[in-house]
N, C-alpha and C positions, 0 to 999 in steps of 0.2 A: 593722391587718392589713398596711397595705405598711412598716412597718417592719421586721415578722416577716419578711418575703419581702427586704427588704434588707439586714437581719443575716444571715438565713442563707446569703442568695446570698455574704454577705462572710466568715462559713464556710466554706462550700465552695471559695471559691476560696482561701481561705488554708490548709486542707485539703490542696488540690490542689498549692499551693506548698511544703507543705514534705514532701510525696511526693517531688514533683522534686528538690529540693532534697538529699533524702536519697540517691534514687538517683543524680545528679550526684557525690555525694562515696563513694560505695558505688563507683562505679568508676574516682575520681581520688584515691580515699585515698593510693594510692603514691606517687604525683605531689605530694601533699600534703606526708604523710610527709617524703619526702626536700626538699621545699623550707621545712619546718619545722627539721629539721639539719642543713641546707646554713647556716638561720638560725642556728642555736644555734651551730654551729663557729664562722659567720665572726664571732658576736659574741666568742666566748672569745678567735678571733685577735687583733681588732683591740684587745680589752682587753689581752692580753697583748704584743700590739705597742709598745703606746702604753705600760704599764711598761718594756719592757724599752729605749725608746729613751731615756725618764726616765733611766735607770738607766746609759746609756752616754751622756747628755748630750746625747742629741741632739735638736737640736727641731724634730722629725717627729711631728705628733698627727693622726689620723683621730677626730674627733668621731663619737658616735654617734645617730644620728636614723631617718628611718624611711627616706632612701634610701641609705645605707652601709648597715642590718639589708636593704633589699629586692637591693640592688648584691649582697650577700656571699649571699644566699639564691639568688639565679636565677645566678650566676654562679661559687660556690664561693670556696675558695681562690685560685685567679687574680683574681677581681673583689677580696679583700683586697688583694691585692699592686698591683693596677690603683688602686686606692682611694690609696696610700701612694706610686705613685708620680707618680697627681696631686697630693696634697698635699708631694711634695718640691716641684712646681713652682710 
């Protein structure tokens, strides 16, 4: 019997966690949202950066990992360009 009573306590409260959980993103979805295509942009930039410097010979590369995708997400466009212009130095 105290295992019934301890699974279900561990129901409930994982229940209860992803109530929250839902409503959290129920009213950050926008916030989300745009830090999801803030992501997608700066990854197309920095791909497209990094051909186009290939292509003009210049050896300027921004690797991509999780904090160039997180830098180009919270940051935009400017945190690419901030990104490129640490890696000239």
């Amino acid at each position: 019997m105290d295992t019934f009573y301890s699974h279900g306590f561990a129901a409930i409260a994982m229940v209860c966690l992803v109530v929250l959980f839902l409503s959290f993103f129920k009213r950050k979805s926008h916030m989300i949202l745009t830090l999801i295509q803030r992501g997608i942009v700066g990854f197309v930039a920095i791909i497209g950066f990094n051909r186009l410097f290939v292509s003009l010979a210049i050896d300027l590369f921004v690797g991509i990992n999780i904090w160039t995708l997180l830098t180009s997400a919270i940051l935009g466009i400017p945190g690419v360009c901030m990104l490129f212009c640490i890696a000239l130095f």
